[in-house]
N, C-alpha and C positions, 0 to 999 in steps of 0.2 A: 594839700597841694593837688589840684585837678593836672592830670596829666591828656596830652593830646600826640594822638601821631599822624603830625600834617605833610603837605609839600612846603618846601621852599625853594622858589624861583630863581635859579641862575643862569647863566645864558646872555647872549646877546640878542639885541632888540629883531622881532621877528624868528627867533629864533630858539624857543625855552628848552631848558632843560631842568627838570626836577630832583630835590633830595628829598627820599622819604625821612622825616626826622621824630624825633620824641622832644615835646617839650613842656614847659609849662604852659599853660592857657592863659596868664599873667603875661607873658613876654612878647614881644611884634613877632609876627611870624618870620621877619629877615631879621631877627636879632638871636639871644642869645638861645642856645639848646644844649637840651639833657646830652644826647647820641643820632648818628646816624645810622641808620639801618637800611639802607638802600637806595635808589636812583629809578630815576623812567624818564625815558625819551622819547615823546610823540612824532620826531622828525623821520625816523625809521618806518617802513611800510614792511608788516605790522609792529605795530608800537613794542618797543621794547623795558620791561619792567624786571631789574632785578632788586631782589628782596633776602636780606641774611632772614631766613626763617626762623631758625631760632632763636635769635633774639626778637623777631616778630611776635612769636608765642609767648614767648617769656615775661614782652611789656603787657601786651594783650590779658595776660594769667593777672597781671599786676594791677589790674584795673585802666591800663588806658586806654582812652576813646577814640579809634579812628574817626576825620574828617568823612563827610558823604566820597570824597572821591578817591581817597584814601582805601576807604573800606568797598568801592570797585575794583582799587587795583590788587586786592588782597584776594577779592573772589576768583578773579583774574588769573593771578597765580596760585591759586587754590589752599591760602592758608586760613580764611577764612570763608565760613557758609552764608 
């Protein structure tokens, strides 16, 4: 089971908001998931991203693969280099 830690897009039109989530790479990204592990909002000036870190590390230790912008917002909040 490849594991991924992507966004999924909630929000109203013009207006996104993101869940950082853990899921399979098998499943739609607006479908079914492992866990949520956090949230970011690009509508805040500056962007605001929060992240349970421990459980960040935890999937992270476990083999899963942040998305490219995924693995921005983690340098971002410094969980990952």
């Amino acid at each position: 089971m490849a594991v991924k830690i992507r966004l999924k897009r909630i929000g109203k039109k013009k207006v996104p908001f993101y869940r950082i989530i853990v899921s399979d790479s098998k499943f739609p990204v607006q479908g079914k998931f492992i866990e949520e592990i956090g949230t970011y909002d690009p509508n805040t000036d500056p962007s605001t991203v929060k992240v349970n870190e421990e459980l960040a590390k935890k999937w992270l230790s476990n083999g899963a693969q942040p998305t490219e912008s995924v693995a921005k917002l983690f340098k971002q909040a410094g969980i990952q280099k």
